[in-house]
C-alpha positions in Angstrom: 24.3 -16.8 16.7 21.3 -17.1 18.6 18.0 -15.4 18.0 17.2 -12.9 20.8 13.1 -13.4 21.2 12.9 -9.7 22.7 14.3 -8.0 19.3 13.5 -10.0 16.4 11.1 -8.2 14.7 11.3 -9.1 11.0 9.6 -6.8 8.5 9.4 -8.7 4.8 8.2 -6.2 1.9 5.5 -7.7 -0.5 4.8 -10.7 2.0 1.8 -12.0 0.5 3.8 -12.7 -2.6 5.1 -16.3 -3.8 8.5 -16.0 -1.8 6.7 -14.1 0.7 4.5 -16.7 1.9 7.4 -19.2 2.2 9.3 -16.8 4.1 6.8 -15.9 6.7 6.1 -19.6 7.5 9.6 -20.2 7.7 10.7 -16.8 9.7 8.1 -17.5 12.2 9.0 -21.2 13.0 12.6 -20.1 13.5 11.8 -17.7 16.3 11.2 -14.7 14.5 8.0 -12.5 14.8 6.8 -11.8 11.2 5.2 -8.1 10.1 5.0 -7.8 6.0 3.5 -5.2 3.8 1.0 -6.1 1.0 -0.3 -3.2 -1.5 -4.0 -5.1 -1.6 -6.1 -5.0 1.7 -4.5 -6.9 4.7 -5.8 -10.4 5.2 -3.4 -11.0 8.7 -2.8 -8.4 11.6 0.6 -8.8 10.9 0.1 -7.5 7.5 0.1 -3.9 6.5 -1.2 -2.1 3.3 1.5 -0.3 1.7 2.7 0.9 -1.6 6.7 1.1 -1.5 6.2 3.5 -3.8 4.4 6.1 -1.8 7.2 7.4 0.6 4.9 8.2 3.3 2.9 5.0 2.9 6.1 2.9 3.7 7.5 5.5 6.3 4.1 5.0 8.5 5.0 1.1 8.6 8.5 1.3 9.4 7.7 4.1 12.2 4.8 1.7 13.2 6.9 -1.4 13.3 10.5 -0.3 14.5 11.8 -3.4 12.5 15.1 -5.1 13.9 15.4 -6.9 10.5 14.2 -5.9 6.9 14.0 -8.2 4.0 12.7 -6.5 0.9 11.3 -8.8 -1.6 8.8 -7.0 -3.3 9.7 -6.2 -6.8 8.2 -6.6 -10.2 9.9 -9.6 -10.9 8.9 -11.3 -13.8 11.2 -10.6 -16.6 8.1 -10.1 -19.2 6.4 -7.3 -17.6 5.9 -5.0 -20.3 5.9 -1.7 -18.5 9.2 -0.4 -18.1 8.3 2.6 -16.1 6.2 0.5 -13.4 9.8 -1.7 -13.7 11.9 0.5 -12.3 9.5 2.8 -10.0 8.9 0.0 -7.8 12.1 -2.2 -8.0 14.3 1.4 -7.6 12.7 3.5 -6.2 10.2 1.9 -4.2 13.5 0.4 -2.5 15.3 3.6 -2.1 12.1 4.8 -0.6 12.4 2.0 2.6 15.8 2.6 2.7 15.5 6.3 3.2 12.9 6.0 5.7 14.7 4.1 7.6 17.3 6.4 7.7 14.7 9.4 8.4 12.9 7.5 11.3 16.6 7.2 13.0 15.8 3.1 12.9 19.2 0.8 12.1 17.8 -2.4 11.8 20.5 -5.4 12.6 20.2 -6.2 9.2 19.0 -5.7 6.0 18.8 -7.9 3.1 17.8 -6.3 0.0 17.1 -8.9 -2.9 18.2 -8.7 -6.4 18.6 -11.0 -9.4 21.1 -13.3 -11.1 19.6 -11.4 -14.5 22.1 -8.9 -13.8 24.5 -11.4 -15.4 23.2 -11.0 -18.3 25.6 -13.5 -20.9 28.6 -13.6 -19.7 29.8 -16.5 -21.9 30.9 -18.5 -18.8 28.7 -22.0 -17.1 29.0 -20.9 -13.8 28.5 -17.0 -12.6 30.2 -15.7 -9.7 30.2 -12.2 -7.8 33.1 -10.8 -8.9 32.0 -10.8 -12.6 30.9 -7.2 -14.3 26.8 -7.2 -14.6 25.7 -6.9 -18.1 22.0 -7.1 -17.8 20.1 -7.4 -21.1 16.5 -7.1 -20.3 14.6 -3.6 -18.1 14.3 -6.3 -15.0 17.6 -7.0 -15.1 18.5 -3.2 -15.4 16.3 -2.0 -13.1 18.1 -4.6 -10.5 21.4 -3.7 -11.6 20.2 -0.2 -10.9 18.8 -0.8 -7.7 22.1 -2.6 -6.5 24.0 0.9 -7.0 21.7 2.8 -5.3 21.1 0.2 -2.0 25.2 0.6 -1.7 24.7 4.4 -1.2 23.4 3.5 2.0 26.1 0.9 3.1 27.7 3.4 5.3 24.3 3.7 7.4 22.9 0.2 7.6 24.1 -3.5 7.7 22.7 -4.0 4.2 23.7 -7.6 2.2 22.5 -7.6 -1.7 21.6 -10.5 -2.8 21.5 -12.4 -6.0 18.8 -14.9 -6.1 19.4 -17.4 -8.9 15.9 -19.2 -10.5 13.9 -21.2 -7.7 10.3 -22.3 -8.0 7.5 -24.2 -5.4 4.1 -24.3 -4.3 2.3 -21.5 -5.0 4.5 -19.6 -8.1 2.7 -17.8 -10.4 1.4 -19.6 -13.5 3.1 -17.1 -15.9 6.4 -18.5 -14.4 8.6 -21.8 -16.3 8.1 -24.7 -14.1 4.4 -23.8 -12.6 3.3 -23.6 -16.4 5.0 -26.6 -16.7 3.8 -28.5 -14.1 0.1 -27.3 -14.3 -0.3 -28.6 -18.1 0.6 -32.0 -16.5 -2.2 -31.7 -14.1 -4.6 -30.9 -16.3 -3.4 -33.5 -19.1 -2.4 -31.7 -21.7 -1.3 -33.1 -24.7 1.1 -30.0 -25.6 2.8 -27.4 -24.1 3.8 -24.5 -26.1 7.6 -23.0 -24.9 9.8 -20.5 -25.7 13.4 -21.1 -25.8 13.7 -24.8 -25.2 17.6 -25.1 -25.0 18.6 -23.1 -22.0 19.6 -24.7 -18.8 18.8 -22.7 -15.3 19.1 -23.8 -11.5 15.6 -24.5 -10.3 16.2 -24.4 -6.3 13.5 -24.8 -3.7 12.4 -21.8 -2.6 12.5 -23.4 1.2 16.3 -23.7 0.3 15.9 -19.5 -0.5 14.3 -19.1 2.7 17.1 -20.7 5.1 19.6 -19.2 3.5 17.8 -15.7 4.4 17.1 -16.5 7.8 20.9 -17.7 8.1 22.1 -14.7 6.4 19.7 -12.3 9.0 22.0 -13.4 11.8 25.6 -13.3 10.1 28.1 -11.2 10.7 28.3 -10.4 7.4 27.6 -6.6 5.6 28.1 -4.5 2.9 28.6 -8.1 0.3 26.6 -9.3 -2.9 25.5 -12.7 -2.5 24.7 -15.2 -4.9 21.3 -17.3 -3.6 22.5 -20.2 -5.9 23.3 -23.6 -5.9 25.4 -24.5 -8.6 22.6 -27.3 -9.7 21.8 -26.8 -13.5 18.4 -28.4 -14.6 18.4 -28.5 -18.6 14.6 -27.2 -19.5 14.2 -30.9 -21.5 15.3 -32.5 -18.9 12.3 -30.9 -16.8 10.1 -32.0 -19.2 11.8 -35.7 -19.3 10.6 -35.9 -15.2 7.2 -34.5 -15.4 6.7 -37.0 -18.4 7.8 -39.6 -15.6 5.9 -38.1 -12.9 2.4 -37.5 -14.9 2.8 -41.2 -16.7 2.8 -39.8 -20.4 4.7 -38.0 -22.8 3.6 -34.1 -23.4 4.0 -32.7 -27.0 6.6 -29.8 -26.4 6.0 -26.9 -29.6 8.3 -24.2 -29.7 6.1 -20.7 -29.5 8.1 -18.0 -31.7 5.8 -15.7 -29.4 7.5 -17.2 -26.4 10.4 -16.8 -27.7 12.6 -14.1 -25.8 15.5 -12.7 -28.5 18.2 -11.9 -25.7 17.7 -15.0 -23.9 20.3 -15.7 -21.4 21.5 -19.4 -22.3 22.7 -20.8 -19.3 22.5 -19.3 -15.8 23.6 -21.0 -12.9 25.7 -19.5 -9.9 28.9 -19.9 -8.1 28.2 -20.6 -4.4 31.8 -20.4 -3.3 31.4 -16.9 -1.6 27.8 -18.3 -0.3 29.2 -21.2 1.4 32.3 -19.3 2.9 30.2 -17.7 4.9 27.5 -19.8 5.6 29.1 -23.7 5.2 27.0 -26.0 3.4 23.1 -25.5 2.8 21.4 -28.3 1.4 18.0 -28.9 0.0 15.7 -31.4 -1.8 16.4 -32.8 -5.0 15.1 -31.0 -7.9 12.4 -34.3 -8.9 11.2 -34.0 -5.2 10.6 -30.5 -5.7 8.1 -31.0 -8.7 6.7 -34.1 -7.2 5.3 -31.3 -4.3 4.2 -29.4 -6.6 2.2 -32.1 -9.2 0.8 -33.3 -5.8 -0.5 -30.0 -4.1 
């Protein structure tokens, strides 16, 4: 399907964020013109300040903007947060909140693609996770997702909505606080030790350029009212990480298991299926996971 350049306004939540940034660049050299909100003061014209939260806050955007597409990203979405209640207030509600004022402003965007989280998995006891499995999240992010995916399908009947699973991907510009940025950045500073959590789990570690053509692909499908896995089917063992960096930097880290870092529901091994991914889309590839890190020691 071809982009139409007279409707292809594309309004990303939280677009100053880490997958935000990516998307925006991406989004706008692929024909698409870009609007995003941000809850700090606007640095772009394109950017608007707006709490999802605040149900008049994100109605005055959408009214503003008339979006023909909506991808909502902006979440608390690292698993550590330790406030529950600012957990599920934004990822929930804050999402019910666009939802419903798109509904009020009598705007139907052509689609809508509203972005879970393979934590929903929780353990399932199986190496690769598909769609059809039944969610057993272990963790309030992983909840409040789970949560979040029950109340976007209330609005199935209004919108073209697609729920998406995103499995673990990482880049330029992720937060410190995250795996492989933590990683990478003791590297660059040459560290002699790294202090982990749980050092025997294996996770995909896509691109998060390989995230973002998959949304832009999934904007202009035919396809509604699904949950997608955003996965590749490419486990990356943690050691193994650490095995590529010690390649990359030219010396061996120190790796010291932190009991602090240590997370006691850990999920073990989480990679995805993409069978239901690639039916609809055919193949997506991207960059080899070394290449990946080799961007990111180099930045």
């Amino acid at each position: 399907m071809k982009l139409d350049s007279l409707s292809n306004k594309v309004l990303i939540t939280g677009i100053n964020g880490f997958t935000g940034v990516h998307l925006e660049r991406y989004l706008s050299e692929n024909g698409f013109n870009v609007y995003g909100t941000v809850v700090d003061t606007p640095k772009f014209r394109n950017h608007f300040q707006c709490d999802i939260t605040h149900k008049t806050e994100i109605k005055n955007v959408i009214s503003n903007i008339k979006p023909d597409y909506v991808i909502h990203i902006a979440a608390i979405s690292f698993v550590g947060e330790s406030n529950a209640s600012l957990i599920y207030n934004v990822n929930v509600m804050g999402t019910e909140n666009i939802l419903q004022a798109l509904l009020d402003e009598n705007i139907s965007p052509k689609k809508i693609i509203v972005v879970s989280s393979a934590t929903v998995y929780g353990n399932q006891g199986k190496e690769i996770l598909d769609e059809s499995m039944c969610p057993k999240p272990v963790n309030h992010y992983g909840i409040s997702k789970l949560a979040m995916e029950h109340m976007s399908a209330n609005y199935f009947k209004h919108f073209d909505i697609i729920i998406t699973r995103p499995f673990n991907y990482t880049g330029v510009g992720q937060a410190e606080h995250f795996l492989i940025p933590k990683i990478v950045n003791h590297f660059r500073d040459k560290k002699d030790t790294i202090e982990l959590g749980n050092i025997d789990v294996q996770r995909e570690f896509n691109d998060v350029r390989y995230v973002c053509s998959i949304y832009s692909r999934l904007l202009l499908s035919d396809i509604k009212s699904e949950i997608i896995n955003i996965a590749s089917n490419r486990g990356v063992k943690l050691l193994d990480v650490i095995d590529q960096m010690n390649a990359l930097a030219g010396y061996n880290i120190k790796v010291a298991v932190n009991p602090a870092f240590v997370r006691k529901d850990e999920i073990k091994s989480l990679t995805g299926s993409t069978e239901k991914l690639t039916s609809i889309l055919g193949e997506v590839e991207q960059k080899v996971f070394l290449e990946t890190l080799e961007d990111m020691y180099k930045v």
